[in-house]
C-alpha positions in Angstrom: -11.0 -10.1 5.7 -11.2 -8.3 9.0 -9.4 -5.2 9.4 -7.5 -6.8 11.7 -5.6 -9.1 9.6 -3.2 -7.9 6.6 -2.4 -10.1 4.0 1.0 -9.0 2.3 0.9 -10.2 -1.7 3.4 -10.1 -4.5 2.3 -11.1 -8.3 -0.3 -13.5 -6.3 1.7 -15.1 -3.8 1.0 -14.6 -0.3 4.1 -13.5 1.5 2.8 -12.9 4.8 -0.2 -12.5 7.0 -0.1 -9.9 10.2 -2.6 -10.8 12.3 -2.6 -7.7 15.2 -3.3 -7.5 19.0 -7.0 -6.4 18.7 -8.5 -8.9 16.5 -11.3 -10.3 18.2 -14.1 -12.9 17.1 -15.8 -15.9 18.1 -14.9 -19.4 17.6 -11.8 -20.6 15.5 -11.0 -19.5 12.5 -7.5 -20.5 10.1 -6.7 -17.8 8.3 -4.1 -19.7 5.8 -5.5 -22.5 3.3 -5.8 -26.0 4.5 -2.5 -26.8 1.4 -0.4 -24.6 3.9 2.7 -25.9 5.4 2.0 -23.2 8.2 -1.4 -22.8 9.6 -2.1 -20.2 11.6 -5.6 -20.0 13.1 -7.4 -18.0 15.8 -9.5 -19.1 18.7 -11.6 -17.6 21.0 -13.5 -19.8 23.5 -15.6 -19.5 26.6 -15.2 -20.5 29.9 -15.9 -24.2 30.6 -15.4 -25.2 26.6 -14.0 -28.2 26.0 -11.3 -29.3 23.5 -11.6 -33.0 23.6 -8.1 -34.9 24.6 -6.4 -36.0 21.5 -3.1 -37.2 19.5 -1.4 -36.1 16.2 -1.6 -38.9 13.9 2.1 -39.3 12.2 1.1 -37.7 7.9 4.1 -37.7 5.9 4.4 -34.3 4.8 6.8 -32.3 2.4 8.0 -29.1 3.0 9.5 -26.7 -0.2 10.3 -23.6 2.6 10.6 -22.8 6.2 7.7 -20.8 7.3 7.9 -19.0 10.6 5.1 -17.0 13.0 6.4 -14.4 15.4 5.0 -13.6 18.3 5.9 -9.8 19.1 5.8 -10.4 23.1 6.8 -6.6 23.8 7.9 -3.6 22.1 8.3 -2.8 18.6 9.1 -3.7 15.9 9.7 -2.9 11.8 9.7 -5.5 9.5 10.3 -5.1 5.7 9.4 -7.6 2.6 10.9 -8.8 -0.2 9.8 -11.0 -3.3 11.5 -14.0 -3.7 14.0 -12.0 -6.0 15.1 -9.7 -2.9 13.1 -6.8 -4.1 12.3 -4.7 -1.1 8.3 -4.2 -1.3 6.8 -2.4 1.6 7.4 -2.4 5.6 4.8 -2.9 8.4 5.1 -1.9 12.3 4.7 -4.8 14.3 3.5 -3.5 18.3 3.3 -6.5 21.4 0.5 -8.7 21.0 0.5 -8.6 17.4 1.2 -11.7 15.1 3.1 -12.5 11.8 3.1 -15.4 9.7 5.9 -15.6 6.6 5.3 -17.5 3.8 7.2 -16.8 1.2 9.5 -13.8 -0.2 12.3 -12.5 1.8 12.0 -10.1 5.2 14.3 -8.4 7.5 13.5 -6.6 10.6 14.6 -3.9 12.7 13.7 -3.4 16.6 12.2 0.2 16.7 12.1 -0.2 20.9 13.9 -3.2 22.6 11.5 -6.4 21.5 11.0 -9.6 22.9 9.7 -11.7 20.2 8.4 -15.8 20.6 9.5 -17.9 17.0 8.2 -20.6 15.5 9.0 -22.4 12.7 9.3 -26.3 10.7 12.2 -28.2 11.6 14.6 -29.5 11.4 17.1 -26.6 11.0 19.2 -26.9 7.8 21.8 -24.5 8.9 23.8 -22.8 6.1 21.6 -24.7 3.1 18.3 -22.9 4.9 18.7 -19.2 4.0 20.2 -17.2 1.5 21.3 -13.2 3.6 20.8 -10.4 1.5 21.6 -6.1 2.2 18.6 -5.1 3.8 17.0 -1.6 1.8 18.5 1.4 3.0 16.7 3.8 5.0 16.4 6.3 2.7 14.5 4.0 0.3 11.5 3.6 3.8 9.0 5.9 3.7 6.0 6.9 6.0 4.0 5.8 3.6 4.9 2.4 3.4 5.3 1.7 6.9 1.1 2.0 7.4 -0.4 1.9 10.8 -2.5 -0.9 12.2 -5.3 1.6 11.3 -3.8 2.4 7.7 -3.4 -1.2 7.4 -6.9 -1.7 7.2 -6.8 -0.1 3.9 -4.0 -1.8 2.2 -5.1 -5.8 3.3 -4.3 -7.9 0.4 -3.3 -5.4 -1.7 -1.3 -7.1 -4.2 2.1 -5.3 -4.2 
């Protein structure tokens, strides 16, 4: 895994992948399983290449949970991960340009500068019947320690928290 992408785990299940502003490579790569619901890939593609034209063919599909990707457009921001019992976990810094895909588990954020951030996510909406709000952890419970840096990150990708 390159140190630019962090894969955030709990007992084995993959919560969330960060994929930050300074990963670079060549070609396409997805960085979730073909099984996902969400795919989230990278692509990287010199001038003149070709993607041939092409349509989606309609594949019935089912989906067990909304999975989202945020795109942190500008400024900064915190966001913090729970397992799927609402047991806070750990907290990463997001920074503009940077990339987050969630799975599974619970998360909350909190803008650390004013934030513009691009959603996207399975529909259609459920409303009510589509999330379950729960307290957020307190900030005395944060630490520096577990809100690494994208360099800090590098040493904690896929831990399994």
């Amino acid at each position: 895994m390159p140190p630019s992408l962090e894969s955030i785990v709990h007992q084995g299940l993959n919560l969330a992948l960060i994929l930050r502003h300074h990963h670079r490579q060549d070609g396409i790569t997805f960085f979730t399983g073909d099984d996902s619901t969400q795919q989230l890939g990278y692509m990287h593609r010199p001038q003149g290449y070709v993607i041939a034209p092409h349509v989606h063919l309609p594949v019935p599909r089912q989906v067990q949970f909304t999975q989202e990707v945020l795109f942190i457009k500008s400024g900064r921001v915190r966001v913090d991960f729970y397992s799927p019992e609402q047991q806070y976990l750990r907290s990463a810094v997001l920074e503009a340009g940077d990339v987050v895909l969630l799975a599974q588990g619970g998360h909350g954020f909190e803008m650390l500068e004013a934030a513009e951030i691009i959603e996207v996510k399975q529909g259609p909406y459920a409303g009510d019947r589509d999330k379950l709000r729960f307290s957020p952890v307190s900030a005395a419970e944060l630490s520096s320690a577990e809100i690494p840096s994208a360099a800090a990150a590098a040493t904690t990708q896929g831990a399994d928290l």
